[in-house]
C-alpha positions as CSV (number, residue, x, y, z in Angstrom):
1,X,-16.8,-61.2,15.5
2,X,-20.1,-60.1,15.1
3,X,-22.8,-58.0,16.7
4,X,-26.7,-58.6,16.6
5,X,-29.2,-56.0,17.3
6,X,-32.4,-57.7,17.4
7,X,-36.1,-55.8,16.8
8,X,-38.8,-56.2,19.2
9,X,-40.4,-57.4,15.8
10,X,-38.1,-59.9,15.4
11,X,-36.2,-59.1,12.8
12,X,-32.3,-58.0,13.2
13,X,-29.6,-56.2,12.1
14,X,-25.9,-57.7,11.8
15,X,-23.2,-55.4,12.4
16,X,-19.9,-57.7,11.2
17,X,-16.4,-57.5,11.1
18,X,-14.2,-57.3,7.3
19,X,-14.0,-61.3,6.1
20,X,-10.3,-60.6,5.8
21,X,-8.1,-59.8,8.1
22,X,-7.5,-55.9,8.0
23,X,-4.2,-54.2,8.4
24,X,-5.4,-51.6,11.3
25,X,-8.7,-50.8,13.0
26,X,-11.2,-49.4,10.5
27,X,-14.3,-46.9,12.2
28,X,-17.7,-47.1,11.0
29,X,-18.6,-42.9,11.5
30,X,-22.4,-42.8,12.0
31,X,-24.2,-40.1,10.9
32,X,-25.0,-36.6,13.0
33,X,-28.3,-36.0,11.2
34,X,-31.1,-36.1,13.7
35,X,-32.8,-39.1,12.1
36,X,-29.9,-41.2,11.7
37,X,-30.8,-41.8,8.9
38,X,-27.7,-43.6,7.1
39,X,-27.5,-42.7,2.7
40,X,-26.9,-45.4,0.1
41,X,-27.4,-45.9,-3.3
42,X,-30.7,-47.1,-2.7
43,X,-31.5,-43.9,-0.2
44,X,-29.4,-41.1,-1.3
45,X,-29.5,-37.5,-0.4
46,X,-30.8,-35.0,-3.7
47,X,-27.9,-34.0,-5.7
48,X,-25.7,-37.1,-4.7
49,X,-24.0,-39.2,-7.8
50,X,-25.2,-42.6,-8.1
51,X,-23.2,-44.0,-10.6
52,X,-20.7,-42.8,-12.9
53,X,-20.3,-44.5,-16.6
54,X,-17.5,-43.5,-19.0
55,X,-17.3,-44.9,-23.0
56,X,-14.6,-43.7,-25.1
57,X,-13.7,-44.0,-29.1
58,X,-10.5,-44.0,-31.2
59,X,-12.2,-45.3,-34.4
60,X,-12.3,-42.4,-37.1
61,X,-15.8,-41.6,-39.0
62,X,-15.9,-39.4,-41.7
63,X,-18.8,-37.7,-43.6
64,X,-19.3,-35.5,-46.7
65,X,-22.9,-35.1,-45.9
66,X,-25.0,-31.7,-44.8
67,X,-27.7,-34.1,-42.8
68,X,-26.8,-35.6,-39.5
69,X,-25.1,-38.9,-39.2
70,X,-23.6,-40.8,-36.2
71,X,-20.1,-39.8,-34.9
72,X,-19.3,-43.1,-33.6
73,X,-19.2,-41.9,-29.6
74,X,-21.9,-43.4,-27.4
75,X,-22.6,-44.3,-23.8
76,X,-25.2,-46.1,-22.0
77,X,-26.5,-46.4,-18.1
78,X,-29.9,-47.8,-16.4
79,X,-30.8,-45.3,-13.7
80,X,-32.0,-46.5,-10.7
81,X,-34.3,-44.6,-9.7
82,X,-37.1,-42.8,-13.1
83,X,-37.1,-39.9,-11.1
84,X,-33.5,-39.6,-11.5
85,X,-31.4,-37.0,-13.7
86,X,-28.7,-38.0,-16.0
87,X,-26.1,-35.7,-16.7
88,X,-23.7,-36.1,-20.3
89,X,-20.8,-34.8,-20.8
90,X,-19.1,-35.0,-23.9
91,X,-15.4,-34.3,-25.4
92,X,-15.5,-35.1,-29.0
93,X,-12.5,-34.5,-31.0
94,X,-13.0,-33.5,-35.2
95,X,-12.1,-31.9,-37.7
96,X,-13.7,-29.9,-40.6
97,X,-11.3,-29.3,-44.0
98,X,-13.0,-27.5,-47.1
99,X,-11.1,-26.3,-50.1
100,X,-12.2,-22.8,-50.1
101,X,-12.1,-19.8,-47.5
102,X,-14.9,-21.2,-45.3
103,X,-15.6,-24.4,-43.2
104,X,-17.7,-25.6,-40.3
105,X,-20.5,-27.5,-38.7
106,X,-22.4,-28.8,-35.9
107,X,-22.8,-31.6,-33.7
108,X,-26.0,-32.8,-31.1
109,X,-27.0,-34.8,-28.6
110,X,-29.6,-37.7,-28.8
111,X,-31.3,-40.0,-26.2
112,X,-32.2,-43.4,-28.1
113,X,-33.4,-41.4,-31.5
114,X,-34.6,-38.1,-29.9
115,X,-32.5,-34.9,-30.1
116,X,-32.3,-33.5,-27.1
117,X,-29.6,-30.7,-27.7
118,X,-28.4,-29.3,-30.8
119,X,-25.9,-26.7,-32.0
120,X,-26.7,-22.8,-32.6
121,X,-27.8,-22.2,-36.7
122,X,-27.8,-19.6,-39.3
123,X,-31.1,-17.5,-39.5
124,X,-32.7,-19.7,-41.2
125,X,-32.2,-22.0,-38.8
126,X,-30.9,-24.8,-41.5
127,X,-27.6,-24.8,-41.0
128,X,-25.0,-25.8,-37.9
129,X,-22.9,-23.2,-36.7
130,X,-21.4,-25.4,-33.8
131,X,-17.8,-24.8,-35.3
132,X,-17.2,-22.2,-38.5
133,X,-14.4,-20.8,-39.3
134,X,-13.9,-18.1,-42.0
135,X,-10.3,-17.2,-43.9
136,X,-11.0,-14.9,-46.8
137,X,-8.2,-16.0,-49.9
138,X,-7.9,-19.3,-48.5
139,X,-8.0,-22.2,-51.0
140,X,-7.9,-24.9,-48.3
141,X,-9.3,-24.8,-44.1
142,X,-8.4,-27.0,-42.0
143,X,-10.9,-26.7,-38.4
144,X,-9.6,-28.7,-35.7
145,X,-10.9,-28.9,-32.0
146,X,-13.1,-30.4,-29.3
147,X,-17.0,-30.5,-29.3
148,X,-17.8,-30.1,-25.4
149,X,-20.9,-30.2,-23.8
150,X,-22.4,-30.7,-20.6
151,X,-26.4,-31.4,-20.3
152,X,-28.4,-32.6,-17.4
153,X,-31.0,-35.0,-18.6
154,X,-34.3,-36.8,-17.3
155,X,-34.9,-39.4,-19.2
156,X,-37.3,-40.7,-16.6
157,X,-37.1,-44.3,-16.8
158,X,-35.4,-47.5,-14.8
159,X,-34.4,-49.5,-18.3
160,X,-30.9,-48.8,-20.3
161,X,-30.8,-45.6,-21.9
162,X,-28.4,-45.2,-24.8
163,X,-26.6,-41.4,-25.7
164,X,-25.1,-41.0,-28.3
165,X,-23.9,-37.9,-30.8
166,X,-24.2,-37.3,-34.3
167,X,-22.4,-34.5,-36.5
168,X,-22.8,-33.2,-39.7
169,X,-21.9,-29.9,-42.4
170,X,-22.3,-26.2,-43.1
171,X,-22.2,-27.2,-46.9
172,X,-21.3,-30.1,-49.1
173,X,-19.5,-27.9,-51.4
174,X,-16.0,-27.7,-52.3
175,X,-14.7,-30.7,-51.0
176,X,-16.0,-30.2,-47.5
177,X,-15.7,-33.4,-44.7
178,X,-16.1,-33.5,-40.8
179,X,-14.3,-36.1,-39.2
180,X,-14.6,-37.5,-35.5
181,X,-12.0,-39.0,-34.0
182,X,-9.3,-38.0,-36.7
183,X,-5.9,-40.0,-36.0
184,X,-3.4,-38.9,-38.8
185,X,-0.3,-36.8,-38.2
186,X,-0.1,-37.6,-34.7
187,X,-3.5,-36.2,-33.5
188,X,-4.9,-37.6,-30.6
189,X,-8.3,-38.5,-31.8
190,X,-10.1,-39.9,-28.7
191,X,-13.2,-38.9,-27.8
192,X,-15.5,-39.5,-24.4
193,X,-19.0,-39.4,-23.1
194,X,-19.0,-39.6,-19.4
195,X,-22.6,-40.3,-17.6
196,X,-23.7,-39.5,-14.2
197,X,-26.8,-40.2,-12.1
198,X,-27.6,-37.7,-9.9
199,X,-30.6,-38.4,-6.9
200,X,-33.4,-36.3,-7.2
């Protein structure tokens, strides 16, 4: 059963029951807004998430190198809408080891090949200090932990946007390595990147 309201234009709208057979009654709530107007993806209300997309990565990278280099964790969406925001969010697992009393380093953000977040640096603004972690005597440090992040972006565009993040060192000396996504000794070494559109 169906029901046809029909503009003066000619046009109409079909108001129809589920295909299937349902197992109880199911309500169709309008809304109490004075317009009526009813929101969808297509018309949604500012602040409201369009779509949600969620990559994840198990495979280990590893780098000895004081320059930026991809991690291996990447997501991508198409927004809908160019006026749309994107918000990241990010859960990255690593670890840093250098044989001495010292290790660290940093991670960032990219859309595409632009940066568009980075971690805090020394004062000469050369070097990550997203992770560091100092233990004087030590002949061997071992950082482990989660690179978290949450940025809203605006990439302003309708075509398929790619984020990804990239890590690298304090210092190539003594041994030092950052890994992403390190799986040995029982770690649990998977990392995400969650993506949201959110209406402007």
């Amino acid at each position: 059963m169906s029901i046809k309201l029909k503009h003066s234009g000619g046009n109409s709208v079909i108001i129809a029951a589920p295909s299937s057979n349902p197992a109880s009654d199911r309500t169709l709530t309008l809304p109490s807004n004075a317009d009526g107007t009813i929101l969808t993806t297509t018309n949604p209300k500012a602040g409201n998430i369009i779509q949600v997309v969620q990559a994840s990565t198990s495979s280990e990278v590893s780098s000895t190198s004081a320059s930026y280099v991809d991690s291996g964790l990447s997501a991508s969406i198409t927004p809908s809408n160019a006026n749309n925001k994107i918000l990241i969010t990010v859960s990255q697992f690593y670890r840093h080891t250098r044989a001495s009393s010292q290790a660290g380093g940093g991670f960032q953000l990219l859309r595409g090949s632009t940066i568009i977040d980075t971690g805090p640096n020394n004062a000469s603004g050369s070097q990550p200090f997203g992770q560091y972690i100092v233990v004087d005597g030590a002949s061997n440090i071992e950082l482990f932990g989660r690179y978290c992040i949450e940025y809203l972006d605006s990439p302003n565009t309708t075509s398929s946007t790619t984020y990804k993040t990239q890590m690298t060192l304090h210092t190539t000396a003594n041994s030092s390595t950052v890994r992403a996504q390190y799986q040995a000794g029982g770690e649990n070494g998977t990392s995400y990147m969650t993506l949201m559109e959110v209406a402007v």
